[in-house]
N, C-alpha and C positions, 0 to 999 in steps of 0.2 A: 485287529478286529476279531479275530476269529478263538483267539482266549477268552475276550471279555462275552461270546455269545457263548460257550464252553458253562462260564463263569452261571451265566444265566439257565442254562439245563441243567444244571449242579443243582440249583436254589430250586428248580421246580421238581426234583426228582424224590424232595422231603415234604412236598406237599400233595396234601389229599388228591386234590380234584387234576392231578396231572394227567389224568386220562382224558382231560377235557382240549385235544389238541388245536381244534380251532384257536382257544386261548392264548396257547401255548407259540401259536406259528401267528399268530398277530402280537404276539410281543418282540417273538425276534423281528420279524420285519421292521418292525419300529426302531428296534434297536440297532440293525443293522444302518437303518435310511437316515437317524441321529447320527448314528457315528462315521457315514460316508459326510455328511454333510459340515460335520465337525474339524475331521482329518483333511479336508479337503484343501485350507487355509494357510494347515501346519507346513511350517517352512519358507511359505511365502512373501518378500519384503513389499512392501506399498512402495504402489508406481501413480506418479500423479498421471503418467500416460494413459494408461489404463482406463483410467476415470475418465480420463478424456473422451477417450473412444466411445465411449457408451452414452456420447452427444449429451449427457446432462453431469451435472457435476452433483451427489447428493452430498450434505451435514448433518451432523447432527451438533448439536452445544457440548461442548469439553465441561466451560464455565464461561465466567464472567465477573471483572473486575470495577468494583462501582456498583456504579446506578442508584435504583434507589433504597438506601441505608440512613440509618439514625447514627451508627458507626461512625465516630470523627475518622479514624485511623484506618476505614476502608472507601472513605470518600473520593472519589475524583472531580475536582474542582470542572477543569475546562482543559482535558488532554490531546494535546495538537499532533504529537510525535508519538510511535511507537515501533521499536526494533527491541530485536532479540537479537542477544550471546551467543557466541559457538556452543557451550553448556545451556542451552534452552533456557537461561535468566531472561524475564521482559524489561524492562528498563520504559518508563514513562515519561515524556515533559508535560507536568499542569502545569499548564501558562498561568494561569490565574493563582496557583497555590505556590508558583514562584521556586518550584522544586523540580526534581528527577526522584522518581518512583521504581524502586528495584524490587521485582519480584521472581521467586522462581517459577519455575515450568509446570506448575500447580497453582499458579495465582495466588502463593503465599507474597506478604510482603516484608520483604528483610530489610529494605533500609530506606531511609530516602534524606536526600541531600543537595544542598544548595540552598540559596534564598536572595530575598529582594535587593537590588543594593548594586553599587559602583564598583565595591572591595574584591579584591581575590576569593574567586568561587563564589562569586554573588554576579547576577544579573537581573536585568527588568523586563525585554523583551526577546525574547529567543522564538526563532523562527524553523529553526532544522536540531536535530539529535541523530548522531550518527555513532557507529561504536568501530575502531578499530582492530587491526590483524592480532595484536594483542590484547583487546578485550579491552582499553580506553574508551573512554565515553569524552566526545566530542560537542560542544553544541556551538553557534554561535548566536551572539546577544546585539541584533538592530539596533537597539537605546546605546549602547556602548561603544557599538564599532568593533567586535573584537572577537574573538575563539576564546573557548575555556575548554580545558580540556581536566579530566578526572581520573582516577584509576578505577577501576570496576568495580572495586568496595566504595570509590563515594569521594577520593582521598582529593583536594586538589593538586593539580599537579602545575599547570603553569599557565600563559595567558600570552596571547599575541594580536594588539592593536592591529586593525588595515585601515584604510583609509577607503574601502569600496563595500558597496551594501552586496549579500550573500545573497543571490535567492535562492540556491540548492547548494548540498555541496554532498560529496561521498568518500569515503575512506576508505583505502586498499594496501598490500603491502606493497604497492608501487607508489603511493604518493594520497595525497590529497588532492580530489577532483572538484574544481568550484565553477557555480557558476554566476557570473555577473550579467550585467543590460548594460548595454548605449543606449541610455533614452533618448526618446523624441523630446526636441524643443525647438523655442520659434523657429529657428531656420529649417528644423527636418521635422515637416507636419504631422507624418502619419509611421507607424508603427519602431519597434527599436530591436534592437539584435540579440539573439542570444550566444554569450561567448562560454565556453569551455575551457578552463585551462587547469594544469597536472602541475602540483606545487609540491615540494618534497615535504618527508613528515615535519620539517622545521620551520618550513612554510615560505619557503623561498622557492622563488617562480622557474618555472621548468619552461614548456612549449606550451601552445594551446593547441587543441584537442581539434574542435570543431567550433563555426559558429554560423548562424542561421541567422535572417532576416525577417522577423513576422510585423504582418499589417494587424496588429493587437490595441492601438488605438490611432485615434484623430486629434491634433493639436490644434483648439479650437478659442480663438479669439473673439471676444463681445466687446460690446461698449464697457461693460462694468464687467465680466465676466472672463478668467482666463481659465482653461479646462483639459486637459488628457483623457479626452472621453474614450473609454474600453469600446473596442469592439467583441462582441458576443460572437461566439463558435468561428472562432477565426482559425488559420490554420498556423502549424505552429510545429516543434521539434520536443519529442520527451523522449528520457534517457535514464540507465540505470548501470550497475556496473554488474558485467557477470560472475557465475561463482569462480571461473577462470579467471577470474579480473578483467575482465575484457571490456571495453565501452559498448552498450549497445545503443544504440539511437531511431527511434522511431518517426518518420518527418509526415505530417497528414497529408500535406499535399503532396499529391501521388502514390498513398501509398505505398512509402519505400523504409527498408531497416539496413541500417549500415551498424557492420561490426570495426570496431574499430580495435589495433592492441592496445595494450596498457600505454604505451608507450607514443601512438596517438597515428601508425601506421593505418591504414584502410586494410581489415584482413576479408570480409566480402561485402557484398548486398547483394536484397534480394526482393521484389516488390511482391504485390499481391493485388487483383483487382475484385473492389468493393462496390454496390450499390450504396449513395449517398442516402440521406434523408433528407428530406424538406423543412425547411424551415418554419412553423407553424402559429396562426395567431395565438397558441395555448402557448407557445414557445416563450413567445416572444412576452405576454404576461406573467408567466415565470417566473421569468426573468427580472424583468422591471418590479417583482412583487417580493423578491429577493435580496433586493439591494438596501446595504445601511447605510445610514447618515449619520453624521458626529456634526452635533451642534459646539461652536466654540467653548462652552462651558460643558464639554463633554456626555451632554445628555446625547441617547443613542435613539432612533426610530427607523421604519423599516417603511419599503417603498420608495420607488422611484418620482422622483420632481419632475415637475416640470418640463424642466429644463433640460432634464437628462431625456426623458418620453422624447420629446424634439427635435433632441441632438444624437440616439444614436441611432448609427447603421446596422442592419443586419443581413448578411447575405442568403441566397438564396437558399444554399443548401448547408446542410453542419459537416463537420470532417468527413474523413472515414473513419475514425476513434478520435475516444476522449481519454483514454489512462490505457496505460503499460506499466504490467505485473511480470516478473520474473519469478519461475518458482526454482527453489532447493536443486531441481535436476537438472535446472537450465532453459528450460523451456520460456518461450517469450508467448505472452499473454495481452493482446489488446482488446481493449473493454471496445464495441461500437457503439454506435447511437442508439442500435435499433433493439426495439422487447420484444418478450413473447409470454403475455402478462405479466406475473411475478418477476419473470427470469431477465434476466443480462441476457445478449446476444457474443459471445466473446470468440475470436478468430484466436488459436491457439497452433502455436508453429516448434517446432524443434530450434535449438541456438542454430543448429547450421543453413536453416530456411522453408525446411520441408515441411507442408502446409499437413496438421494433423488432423483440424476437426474444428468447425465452429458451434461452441456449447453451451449451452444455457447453465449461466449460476443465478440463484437467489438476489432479487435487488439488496436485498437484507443482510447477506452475507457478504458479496464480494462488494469492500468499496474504496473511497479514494485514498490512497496510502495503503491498503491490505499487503501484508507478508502470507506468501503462501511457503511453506518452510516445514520437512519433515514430515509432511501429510498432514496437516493443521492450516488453517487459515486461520489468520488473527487478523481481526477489525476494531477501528475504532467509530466510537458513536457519541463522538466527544460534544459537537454541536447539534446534537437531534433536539435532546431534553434538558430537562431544568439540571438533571444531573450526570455529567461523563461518566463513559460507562465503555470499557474496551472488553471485549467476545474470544474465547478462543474455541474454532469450529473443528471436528475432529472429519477429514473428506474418507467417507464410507463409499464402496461397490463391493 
């Protein structure tokens, strides 16, 4: 600091009016107050802890991929999925465009690959994209029954039929983590299990993990009518795997999180006590105002029947969270019910349990699927508007 003030007497020791020191002793000051405030950063690495602490989380917009463009080739159809590379590449599934979208850590896009179809590296309906310790890209295809798996340029690499519908699954360099349902049916009326199990990268079954029991629907029998009506804000188990690889599992009833190892030992738990939220007649309209219907010749329309208004239940109060976010540091993130106008209410804990801070983010910014990774939050807004559109937010303190 004290050259570049040096720097600045130099320059005024060749100008006239240098006898005018007031001038003179309000420029260094300035200069001095710029360059404490400048230097002050130097050297510093970004801590999402940090941000924590200071009970609000702020963003600002990196960019944004999508939205709305006349661009064919920067279009996002309807993108379900989004994870990033150990090298910050994004990797996209548009469900509807029947593809995977690679871009890099700049929102350029380098490649995109895959398409409609039954054939090798061809699918119809994909539900999850996951990217391996090797940088493979994973997804699996519902219409198919199967895994595809890709090389990180796009390349196909191979395919493995199951005979069990995915509804999550995660990759580590300890295995493939999946997860399935026991549905309810006529003899088991009301809600179905969530199983966890650890399959090798070949996809041959190891142990299972964990598995929970949630009351998530009602098996409901009419005269003319048979139905697996959902239960709304039921309670239930979300999980994710840490940057340790470690399972972590979040259960709403009771707020409790169990760490599990890779390997499917119990390594702690640790709860946390939350005020609930009420359940509300806005809630509950929502809700019901929400819901799609598929007519058998596949025309679509929105709102609740009848039928459903009648038949479902809702209980009193909602969880004590709805999503678990994981960031880069480890840190476990659950979103609650509760606002504080614009903001999330989020309970934000260290991996080993110690409670750091509950924070308000952006409803805007933090949402269902968000990767928080490197000091960026990356969201998708893939069902907001007529056109997807995924965010990458840069977190500023």
């Amino acid at each position: 600091m004290i050259w570049k003030v040096k720097v600045v007497m130099n320059k005024f020791r060749s100008i006239k009016d240098y006898k005018n020191l007031k001038t003179l002793k309000s420029i260094i000051f300035i200069s001095l107050l710029l360059l404490f405030f400048c230097d002050k950063n130097i050297g510093q690495s970004f801590s999402y802890e940090e941000a924590y602490k200071s009970g609000i989380v702020k963003t600002k917009l990196d960019f944004s991929i999508g939205g709305d463009t006349d661009i064919p080739s920067e279009m996002l159809i309807e993108p379900s999925i989004v994870r990033v590379d150990n090298n910050g590449n994004i990797f996209i599934l548009d469900s509807k465009d029947y593809c995977i979208k690679k871009y890099d850590k700049n929102g350029k896009l380098l490649k995109k690959f895959g398409r409609n179809g039954s054939g090798p590296g061809e699918f119809n309906m994909c539900n999850s994209l996951e990217i391996g310790p090797n940088g493979d890209i994973f997804i699996f295809d519902l219409m198919n029954f199967r895994f595809t798996v890709f090389s990180n340029n796009g390349e196909y690499l191979r395919t493995k039929n199951v005979n069990y519908v995915v509804r999550k699954f995660r990759v580590s360099q300890f295995g493939i983590y999946i997860e399935t349902r026991e549905k309810s049916n006529a003899t088991n009326s009301i809600g179905d299990t969530i199983i966890v199990t650890q399959y090798s990268q070949n996809f041959k079954k190891r142990k299972e993990i964990f598995r929970y029991y949630q009351k998530s629907n009602i098996y409901f029998r009419g005269k003319k009518t048979r139905s697996n009506m959902p239960i709304p804000f039921h309670e239930t188990a979300i999980w994710v795997i840490s940057r340790g690889c470690n399972i972590i599992v979040a259960f709403t009833d009771g707020y409790k999180i169990r760490t599990y190892s890779p390997n499917g030992g119990l390594i702690r738990e640790f709860t946390h006590s939350g005020e609930k939220e009420r359940v509300t007649e806005k809630d509950k309209s929502k809700y019901f105002a929400g819901i799609t219907n598929w007519s058998s010749k596949g025309s679509e329309s929105r709102g609740a029947s009848k039928f459903i208004r009648d038949n479902t239940e809702f209980p009193d109060y909602k969880p004590n969270f709805r999503e678990l976010h994981i960031d880069s540091e480890g840190n476990i993130l659950l979103t609650t019910y509760k606002k504080k106008g614009k903001y999330l209410l989020v309970d934000v804990f260290r991996e080993k349990g110690e409670f750091i801070e509950q924070v308000k983010i952006a409803e805007d910014v933090l949402r269902y699927g968000s990767l928080l990774k490197d000091g960026y939050i990356l969201s998708n807004y893939g069902g907001d508007n007529l056109f997807g559109e995924v965010k990458k937010f840069k977190v500023v303190y």
